[in-house]
C-alpha positions in Angstrom: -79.6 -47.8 -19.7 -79.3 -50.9 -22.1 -81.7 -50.8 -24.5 -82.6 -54.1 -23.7 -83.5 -53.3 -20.5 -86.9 -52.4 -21.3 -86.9 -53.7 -25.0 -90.2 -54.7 -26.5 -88.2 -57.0 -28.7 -89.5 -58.5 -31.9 -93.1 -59.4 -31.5 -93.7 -62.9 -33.1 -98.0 -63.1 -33.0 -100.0 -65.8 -34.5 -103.1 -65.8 -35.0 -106.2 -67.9 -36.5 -108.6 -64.6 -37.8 -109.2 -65.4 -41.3 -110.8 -61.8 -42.6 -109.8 -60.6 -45.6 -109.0 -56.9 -46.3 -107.1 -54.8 -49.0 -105.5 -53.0 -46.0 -105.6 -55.1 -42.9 -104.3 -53.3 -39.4 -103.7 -53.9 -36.1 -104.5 -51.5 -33.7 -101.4 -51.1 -31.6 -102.0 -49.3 -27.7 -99.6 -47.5 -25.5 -100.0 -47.5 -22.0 -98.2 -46.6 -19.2 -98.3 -45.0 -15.7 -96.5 -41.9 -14.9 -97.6 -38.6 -12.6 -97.2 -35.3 -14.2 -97.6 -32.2 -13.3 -100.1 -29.1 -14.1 -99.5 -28.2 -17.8 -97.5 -31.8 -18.5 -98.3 -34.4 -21.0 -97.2 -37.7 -22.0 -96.3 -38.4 -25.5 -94.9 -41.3 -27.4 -92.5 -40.5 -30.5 -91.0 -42.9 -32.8 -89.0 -43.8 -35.5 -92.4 -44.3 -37.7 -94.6 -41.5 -39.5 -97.5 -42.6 -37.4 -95.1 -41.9 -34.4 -93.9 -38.5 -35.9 -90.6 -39.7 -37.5 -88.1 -39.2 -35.1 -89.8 -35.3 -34.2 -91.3 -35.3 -30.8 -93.4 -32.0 -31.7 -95.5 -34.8 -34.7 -95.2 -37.5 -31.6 -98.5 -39.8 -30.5 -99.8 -37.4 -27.2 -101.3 -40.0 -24.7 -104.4 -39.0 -22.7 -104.4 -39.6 -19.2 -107.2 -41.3 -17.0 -106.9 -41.9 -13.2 -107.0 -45.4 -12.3 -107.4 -45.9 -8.7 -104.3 -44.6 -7.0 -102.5 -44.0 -10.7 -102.1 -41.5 -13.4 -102.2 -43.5 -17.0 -101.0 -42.4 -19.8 -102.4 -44.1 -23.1 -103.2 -43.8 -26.8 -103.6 -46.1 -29.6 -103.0 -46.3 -33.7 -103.5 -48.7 -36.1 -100.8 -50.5 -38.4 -100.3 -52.7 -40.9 -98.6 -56.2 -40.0 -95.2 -56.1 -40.5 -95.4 -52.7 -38.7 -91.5 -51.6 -36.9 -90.0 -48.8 -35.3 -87.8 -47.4 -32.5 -90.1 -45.3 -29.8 -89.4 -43.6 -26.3 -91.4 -41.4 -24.2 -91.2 -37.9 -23.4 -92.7 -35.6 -20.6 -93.4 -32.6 -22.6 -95.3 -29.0 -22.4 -98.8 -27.5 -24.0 -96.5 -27.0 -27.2 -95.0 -30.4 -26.9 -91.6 -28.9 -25.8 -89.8 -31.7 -24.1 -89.4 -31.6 -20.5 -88.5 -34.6 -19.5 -87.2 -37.7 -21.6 -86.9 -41.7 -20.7 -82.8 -42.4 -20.2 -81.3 -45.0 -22.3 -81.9 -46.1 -25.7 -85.1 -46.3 -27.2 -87.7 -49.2 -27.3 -88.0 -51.3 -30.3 -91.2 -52.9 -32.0 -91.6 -55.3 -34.8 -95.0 -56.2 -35.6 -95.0 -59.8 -37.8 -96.0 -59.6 -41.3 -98.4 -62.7 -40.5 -100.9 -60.6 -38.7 -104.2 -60.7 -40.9 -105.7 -57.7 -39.3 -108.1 -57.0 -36.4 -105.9 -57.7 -33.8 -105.0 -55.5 -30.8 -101.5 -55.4 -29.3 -101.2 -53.7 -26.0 -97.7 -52.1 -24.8 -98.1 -52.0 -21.2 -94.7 -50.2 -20.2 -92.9 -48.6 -17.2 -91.2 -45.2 -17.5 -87.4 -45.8 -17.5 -85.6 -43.7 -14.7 -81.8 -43.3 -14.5 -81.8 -45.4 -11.2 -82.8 -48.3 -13.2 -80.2 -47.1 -15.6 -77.6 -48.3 -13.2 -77.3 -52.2 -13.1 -76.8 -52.3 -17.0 -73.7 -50.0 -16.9 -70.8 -51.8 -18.2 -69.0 -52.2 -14.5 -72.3 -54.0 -13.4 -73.5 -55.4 -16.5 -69.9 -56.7 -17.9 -68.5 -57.8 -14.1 -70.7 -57.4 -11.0 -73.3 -59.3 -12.6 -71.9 -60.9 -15.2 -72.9 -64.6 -14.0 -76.0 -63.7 -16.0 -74.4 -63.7 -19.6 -73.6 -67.2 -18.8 -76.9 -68.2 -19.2 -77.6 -70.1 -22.1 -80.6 -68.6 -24.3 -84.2 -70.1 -24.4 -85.9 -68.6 -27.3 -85.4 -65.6 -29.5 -86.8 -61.9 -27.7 -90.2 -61.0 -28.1 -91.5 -64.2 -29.8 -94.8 -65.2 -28.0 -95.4 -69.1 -28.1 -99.1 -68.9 -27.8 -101.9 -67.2 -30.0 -104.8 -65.9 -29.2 -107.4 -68.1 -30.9 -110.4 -67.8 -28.2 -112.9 -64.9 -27.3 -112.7 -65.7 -24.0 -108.9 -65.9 -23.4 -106.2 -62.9 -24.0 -101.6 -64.1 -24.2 -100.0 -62.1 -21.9 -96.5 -62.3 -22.2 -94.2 -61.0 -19.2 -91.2 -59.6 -19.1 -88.7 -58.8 -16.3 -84.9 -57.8 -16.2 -83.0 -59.7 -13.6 -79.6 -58.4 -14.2 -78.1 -60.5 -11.2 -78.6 -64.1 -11.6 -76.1 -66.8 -10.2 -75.2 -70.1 -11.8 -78.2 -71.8 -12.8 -81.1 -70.0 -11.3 -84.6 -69.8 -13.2 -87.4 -66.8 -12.8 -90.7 -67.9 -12.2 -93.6 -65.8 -12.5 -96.7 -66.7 -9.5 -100.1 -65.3 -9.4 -104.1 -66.1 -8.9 -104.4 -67.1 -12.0 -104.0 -71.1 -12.4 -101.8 -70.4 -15.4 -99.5 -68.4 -13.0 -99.4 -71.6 -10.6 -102.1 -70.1 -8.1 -99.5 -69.2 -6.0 -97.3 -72.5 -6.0 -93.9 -72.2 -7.4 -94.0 -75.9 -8.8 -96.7 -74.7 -11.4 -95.8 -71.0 -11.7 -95.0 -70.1 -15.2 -90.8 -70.3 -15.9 -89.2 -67.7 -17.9 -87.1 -68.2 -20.8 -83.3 -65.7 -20.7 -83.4 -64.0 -24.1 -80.5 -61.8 -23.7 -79.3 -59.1 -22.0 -80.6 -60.0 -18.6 -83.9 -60.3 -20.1 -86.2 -63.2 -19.0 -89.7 -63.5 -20.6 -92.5 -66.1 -21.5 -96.3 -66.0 -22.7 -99.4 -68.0 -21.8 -102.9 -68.2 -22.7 -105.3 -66.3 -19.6 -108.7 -66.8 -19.7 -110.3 -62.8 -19.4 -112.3 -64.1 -15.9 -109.0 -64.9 -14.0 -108.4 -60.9 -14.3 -107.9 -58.8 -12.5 -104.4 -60.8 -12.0 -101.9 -60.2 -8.9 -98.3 -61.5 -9.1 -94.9 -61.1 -8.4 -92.3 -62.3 -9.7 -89.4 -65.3 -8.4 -85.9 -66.4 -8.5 -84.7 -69.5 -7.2 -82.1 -72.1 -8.6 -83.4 -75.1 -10.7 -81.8 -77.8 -8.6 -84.3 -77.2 -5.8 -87.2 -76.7 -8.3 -89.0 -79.7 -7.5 -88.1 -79.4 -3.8 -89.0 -76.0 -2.9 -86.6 -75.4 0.2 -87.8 -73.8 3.6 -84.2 -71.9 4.2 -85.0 -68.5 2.5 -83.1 -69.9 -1.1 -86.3 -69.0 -3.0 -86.5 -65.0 -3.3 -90.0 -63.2 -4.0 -89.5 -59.6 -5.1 -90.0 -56.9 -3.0 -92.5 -54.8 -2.6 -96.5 -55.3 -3.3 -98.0 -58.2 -5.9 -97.4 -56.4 -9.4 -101.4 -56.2 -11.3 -102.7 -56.6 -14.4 -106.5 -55.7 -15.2 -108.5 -55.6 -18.9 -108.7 -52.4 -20.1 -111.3 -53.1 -23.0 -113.9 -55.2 -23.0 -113.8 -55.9 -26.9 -114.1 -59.3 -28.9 -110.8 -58.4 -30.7 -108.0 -60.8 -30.7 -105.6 -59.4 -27.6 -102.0 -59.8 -27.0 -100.8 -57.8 -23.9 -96.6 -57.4 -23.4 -96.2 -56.8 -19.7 -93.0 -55.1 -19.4 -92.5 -54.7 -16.0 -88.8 -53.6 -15.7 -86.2 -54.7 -12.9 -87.0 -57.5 -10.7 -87.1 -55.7 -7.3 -84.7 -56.7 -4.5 -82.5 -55.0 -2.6 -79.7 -53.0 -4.8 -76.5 -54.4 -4.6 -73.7 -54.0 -1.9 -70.1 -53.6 -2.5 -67.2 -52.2 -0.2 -64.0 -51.2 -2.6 -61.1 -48.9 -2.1 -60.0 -45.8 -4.1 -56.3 -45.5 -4.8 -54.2 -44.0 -7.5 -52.1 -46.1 -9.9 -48.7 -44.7 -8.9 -49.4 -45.9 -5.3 -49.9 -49.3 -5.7 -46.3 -50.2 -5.0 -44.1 -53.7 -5.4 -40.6 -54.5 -5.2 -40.7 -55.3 -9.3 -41.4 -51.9 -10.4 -39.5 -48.9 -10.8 -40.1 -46.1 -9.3 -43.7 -46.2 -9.2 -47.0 -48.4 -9.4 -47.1 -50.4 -12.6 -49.7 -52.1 -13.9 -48.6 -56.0 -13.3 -48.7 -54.4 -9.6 -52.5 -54.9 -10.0 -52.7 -58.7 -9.3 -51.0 -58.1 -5.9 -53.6 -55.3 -5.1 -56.5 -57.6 -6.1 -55.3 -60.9 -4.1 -55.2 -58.4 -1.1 -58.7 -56.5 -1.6 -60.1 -60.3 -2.3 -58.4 -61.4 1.3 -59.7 -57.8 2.6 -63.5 -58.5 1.6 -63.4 -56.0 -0.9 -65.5 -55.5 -4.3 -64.2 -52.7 -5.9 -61.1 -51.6 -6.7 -61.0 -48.0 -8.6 -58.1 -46.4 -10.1 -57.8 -42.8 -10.9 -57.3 -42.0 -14.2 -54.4 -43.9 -15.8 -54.4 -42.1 -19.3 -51.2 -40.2 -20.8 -50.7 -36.7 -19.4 -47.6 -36.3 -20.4 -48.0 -32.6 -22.2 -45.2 -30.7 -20.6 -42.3 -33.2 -20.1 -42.1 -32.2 -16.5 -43.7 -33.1 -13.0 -46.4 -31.0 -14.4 -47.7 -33.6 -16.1 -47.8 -36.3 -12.5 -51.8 -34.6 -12.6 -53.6 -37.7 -13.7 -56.6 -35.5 -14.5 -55.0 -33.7 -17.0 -54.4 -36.7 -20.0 -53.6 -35.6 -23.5 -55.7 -38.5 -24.8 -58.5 -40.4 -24.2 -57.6 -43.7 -24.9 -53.6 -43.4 -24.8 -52.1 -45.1 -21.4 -49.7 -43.3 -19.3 -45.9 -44.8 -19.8 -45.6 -44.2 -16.1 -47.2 -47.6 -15.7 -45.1 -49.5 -17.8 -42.6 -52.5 -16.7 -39.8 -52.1 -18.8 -38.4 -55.5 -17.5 -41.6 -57.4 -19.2 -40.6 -55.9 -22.3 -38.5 -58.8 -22.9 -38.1 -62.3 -22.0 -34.5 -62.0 -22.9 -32.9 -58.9 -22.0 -29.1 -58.6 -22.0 -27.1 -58.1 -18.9 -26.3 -54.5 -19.4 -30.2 -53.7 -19.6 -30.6 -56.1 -16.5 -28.0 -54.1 -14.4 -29.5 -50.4 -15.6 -32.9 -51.8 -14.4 -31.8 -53.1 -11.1 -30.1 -49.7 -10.3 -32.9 -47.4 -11.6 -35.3 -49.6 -9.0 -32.3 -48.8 -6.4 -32.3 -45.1 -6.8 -36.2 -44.4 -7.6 -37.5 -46.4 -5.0 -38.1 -43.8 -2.5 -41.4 -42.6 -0.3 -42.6 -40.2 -2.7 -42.8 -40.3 -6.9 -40.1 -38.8 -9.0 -42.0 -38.4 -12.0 -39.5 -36.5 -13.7 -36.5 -38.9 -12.9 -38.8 -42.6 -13.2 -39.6 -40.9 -16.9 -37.4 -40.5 -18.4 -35.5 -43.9 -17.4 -38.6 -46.2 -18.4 -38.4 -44.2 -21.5 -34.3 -44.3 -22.1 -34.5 -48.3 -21.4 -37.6 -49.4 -23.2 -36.0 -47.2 -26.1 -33.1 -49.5 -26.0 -35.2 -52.7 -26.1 -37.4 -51.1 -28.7 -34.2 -50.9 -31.1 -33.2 -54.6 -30.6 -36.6 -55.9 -30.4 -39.3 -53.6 -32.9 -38.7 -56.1 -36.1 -40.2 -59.1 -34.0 -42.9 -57.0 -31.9 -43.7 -54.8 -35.2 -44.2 -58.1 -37.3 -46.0 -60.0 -34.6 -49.8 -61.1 -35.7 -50.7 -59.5 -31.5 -49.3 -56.4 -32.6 -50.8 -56.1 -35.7 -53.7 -57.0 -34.4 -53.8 -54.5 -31.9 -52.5 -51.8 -34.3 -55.5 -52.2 -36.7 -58.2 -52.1 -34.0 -56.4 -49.0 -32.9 -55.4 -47.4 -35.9 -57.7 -44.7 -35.5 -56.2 -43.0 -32.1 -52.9 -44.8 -32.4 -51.3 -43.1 -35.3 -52.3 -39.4 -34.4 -51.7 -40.1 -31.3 -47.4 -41.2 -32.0 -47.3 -38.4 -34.2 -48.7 -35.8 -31.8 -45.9 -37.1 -29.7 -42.7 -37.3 -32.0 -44.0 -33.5 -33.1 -44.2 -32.6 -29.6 -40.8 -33.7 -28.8 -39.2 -32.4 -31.6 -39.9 -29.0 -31.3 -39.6 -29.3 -28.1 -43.3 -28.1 -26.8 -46.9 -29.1 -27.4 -48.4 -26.1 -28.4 -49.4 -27.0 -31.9 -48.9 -23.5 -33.2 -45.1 -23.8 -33.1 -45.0 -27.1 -35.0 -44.6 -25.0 -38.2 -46.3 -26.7 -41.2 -47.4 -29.5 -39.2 -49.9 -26.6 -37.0 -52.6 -27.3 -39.1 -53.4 -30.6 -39.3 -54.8 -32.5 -42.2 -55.1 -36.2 -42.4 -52.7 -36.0 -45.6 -50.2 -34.4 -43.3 -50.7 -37.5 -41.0 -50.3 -40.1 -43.1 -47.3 -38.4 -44.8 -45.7 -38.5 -41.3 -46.9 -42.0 -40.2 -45.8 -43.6 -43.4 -43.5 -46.4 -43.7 -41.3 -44.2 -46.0 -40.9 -40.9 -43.8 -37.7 -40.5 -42.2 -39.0 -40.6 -38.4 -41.4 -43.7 -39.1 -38.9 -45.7 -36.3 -39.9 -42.9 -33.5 -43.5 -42.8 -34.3 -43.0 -46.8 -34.1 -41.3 -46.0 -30.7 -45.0 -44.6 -29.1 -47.1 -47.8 -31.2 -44.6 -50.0 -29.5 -45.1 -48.4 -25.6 -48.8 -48.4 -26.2 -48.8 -52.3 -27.6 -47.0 -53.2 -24.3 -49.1 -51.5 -22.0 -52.0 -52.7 -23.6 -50.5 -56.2 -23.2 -49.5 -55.2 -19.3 -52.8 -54.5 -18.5 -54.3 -57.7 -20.0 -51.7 -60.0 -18.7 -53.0 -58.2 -15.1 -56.5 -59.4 -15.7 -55.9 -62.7 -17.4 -53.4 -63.8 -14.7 -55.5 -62.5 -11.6 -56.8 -65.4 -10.1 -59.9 -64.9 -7.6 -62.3 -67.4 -5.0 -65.1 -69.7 -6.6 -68.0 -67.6 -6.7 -66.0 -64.3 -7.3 -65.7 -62.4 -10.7 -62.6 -61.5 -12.5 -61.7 -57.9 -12.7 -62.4 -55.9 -16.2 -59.9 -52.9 -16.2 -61.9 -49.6 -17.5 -58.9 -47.3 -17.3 -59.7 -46.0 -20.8 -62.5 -44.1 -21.9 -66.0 -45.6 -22.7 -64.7 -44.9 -26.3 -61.5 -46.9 -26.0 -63.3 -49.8 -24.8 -63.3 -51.0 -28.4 -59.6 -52.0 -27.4 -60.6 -54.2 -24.5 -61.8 -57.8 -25.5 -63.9 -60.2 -22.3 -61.6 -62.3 -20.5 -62.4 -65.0 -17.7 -60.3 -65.7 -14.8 -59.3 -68.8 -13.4 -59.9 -70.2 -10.0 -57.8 -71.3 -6.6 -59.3 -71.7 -2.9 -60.2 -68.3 -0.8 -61.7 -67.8 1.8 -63.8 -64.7 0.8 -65.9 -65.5 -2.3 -66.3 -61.7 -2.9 -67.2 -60.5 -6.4 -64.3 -58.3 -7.2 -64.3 -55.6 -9.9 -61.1 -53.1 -11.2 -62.3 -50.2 -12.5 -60.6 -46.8 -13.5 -62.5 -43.2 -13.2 -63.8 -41.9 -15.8 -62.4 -38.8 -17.4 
């Protein structure tokens, strides 16, 4: 899960107490509902020593108390202003063995150095499952829903805009993740109390977006409008003063969300209501499944290429589709034989498989002997089923001839160099894993004579400008670069519906992400204003 997803944020708290004290804290509370079973306990660890220091067995254990139909969890300690840390919580045994641990990253806190002491700031959290996990994956997070990072920033995370100056009044701030968000919608928070609108939209509280499909904002409740009951809504500011009778305004599922005073102290309170995903129904998507090689045009050769992906999206867009998932697309090629047509069985993580490549993009001007060879390689390959030895080993033999009259301009261009330094760090060992493998003629490593011990020396010895095979490790930067720039030219050329969202190829590893920069797609008129996403299977 995104860390944001539940992320306290930086708490920004003002207040008016003027006591003095050599020492001043703030007493800081933990609470949060969770069932456990016989012999289970709750307990809060964190980055801090007061939290144990990162060591869950010196963590904060939370005592529970049954509050009508719930189990809470709670526990306090006291801080100094200025008071951060990281902090997750952990189901664990009678010896605080872990049993259980929150997924995603952990929660962080900053308590403001402008705190004079004596306040109390409540954490009112909910436990984060791996179903909530979901929508902030990069597929949904990046594409499905990624109308949301459109939306332009109200105020910085965490800050609260009102302090708590009055005995009788407490600032709750609420929190809720709405990952999917279309053009110009606002979340509104409604509840009893009047500074939640009593129930009317045109006076419920508006949240501010602070990031990472976080929405949030903070008012000033005076402590006899609690117990407070409230849900949460989305609806799109152009109907804001016109509250339409059609169904475009969208409560959250499920029952009003609660919040109750658990103290009945004259402290200065700040509550943060984190109250995790905005409920509604999960989303939908129909997609197809289909392997790279199959997706077949009458440009490539041989086999599915990856310009062949623009056709395959215009048709799953026509088709009603969402999804489009590739099986793995990375290099397999281990054996130099059909062995290697496995795509489950890649040699790298982030290397693409030359299979895809469209040797006649290469080049915008190819001579006419190169022009010919390609037209009569797409002639003999293009057959019902794959030759994978035979399509090989002729993408290879021609791009090798545009390589040698085209690598001084490619090599020297600022997009190659460009993509060379971002991939420097898989790139190089990758090429020279592949000239060594070639030139003895296998790829186990322990034939490869000096080179079967690898040391980084060794690698840069063989990578280096001055080494005698630096033009065929070029060879392997230069099929990567163009693949790379096949697979971008796919998703920057793809046009899709208004409404829809351009695809984001993920047929590397999470890891060679790093390669992939955000793109947005243009528009032209469909009729299907599908969101459509491309995305590989993960190795």
């Amino acid at each position: 899960m995104n860390e944001t997803m539940m992320n306290l944020g930086s708490l920004s708290l003002s207040t008016t107490t003027t006591t003095k004290s050599s020492k001043p804290t703030v007493s800081l509370s933990f609470w949060i509902p969770y069932f456990t079973h016989w012999g289970q306990s709750l307990l809060v660890c964190g980055s801090a020593p007061g939290l144990g220091s990162g060591n869950v067995k010196k963590g904060l254990l939370l005592k529970p108390s049954q509050q009508e139909d719930q189990l809470i969890w709670s526990g306090s300690v006291s801080v100094p202003p200025g008071f951060t840390c990281d902090y997750c919580y952990y189901v664990v045994d009678d010896l605080k063995n872990v049993l259980r641990s929150e997924f995603g990253l952990k929660r962080k806190l900053v308590v403001p150095e402008t705190l004079t002491g004596g306040e109390s700031v409540q954490l009112r959290d909910l436990w984060q499952s791996g179903d909530q996990a979901l929508p902030f994956r990069s597929a949904f997070k990046d594409v499905i829903f990624r109308n949301t990072g459109d939306v332009e920033v109200g105020k910085p995370l965490g800050v609260f805009e009102n302090k708590s100056d009055q005995d009788d009044s407490v600032v709750v701030q609420f929190k809720i993740c709405c990952p999917d968000v279309g053009e110009g919608t606002s979340v509104y928070a409604l509840g009893t109390s009047g500074k939640l609108g009593k129930w009317k939209v045109e006076s419920g509280l508006r949240l501010s977006y602070v990031g990472d499909s976080m929405w949030e904002a903070d008012c000033l409740i005076p402590k006899a409008d609690f117990p407070i009951k409230y849900p949460f809504l989305c609806f799109l500011t152009n109907i804001y003063c016109k509250v339409p009778k059609d169904g475009n305004i969208g409560l959250e599922s499920g029952g009003n969300r609660e919040l109750s005073l658990h103290s009945t102290s004259n402290k200065q309170e700040y509550i943060v209501m984190s109250d995790g995903l905005f409920r509604e129904m999960p989303w939908r998507g129909a997609g197809v499944a289909v392997p790279m090689f199959s997706v077949r045009s009458e440009d490539d050769v041989g086999v599915g290429e990856f310009l062949d992906l623009k056709l395959l999206v215009d048709w799953s867009v026509d088709s009603g589709l969402h999804l489009v998932q590739l099986l793995p697309v990375n290099d397999t090629s281990v054996h130099k034989m059909w062995w290697d047509s496995y795509p489950y069985s890649s040699l790298s993580v982030f290397a693409l498989h030359p299979l895809y490549l469209r040797v006649q993009a290469l080049s915008e001007s190819l001579p006419a002997d190169i022009k010919e060879e390609i037209e009569q390689a797409k002639k003999q390959l293009d057959k019902n089923d794959v030759d994978y030895e035979a399509t090989m080993e002729t993408k290879l033999s021609i791009a090798k001839k545009i390589f040698d009259l085209e690598k001084d301009q490619t090599l020297n261009s600022s997009s190659f160099q460009k993509f060379f330094s971002e991939n420097e760090g898989w790139l190089k060992p990758y090429a020279a894993f592949c000239f060594l493998r070639d030139f003895f003629e296998t790829s186990d490593h322990s034939q490869w004579g000096t080179f079967s011990d690898y040391t980084e020396a060794k690698l840069e010895k063989l990578t280096s400008k001055d080494s005698l095979h630096y033009n065929t490790v070029c060879f392997h930067y230069y099929i990567q670069y163009h693949l790379h720039v096949q697979v971008e030219i796919s998703l920057i050329l793809k046009q899709v519906p208004p409404g829809a969202n351009v695809v984001d190829l993920n047929c590397r590893s999470k890891m060679a992400q790093q390669t992939s920069t955000e793109r947005d797609g243009t528009h032209r008129e469909r009729s299907s204003p599908n969101k459509l996403v491309t995305i590989g299977r993960q190795m």
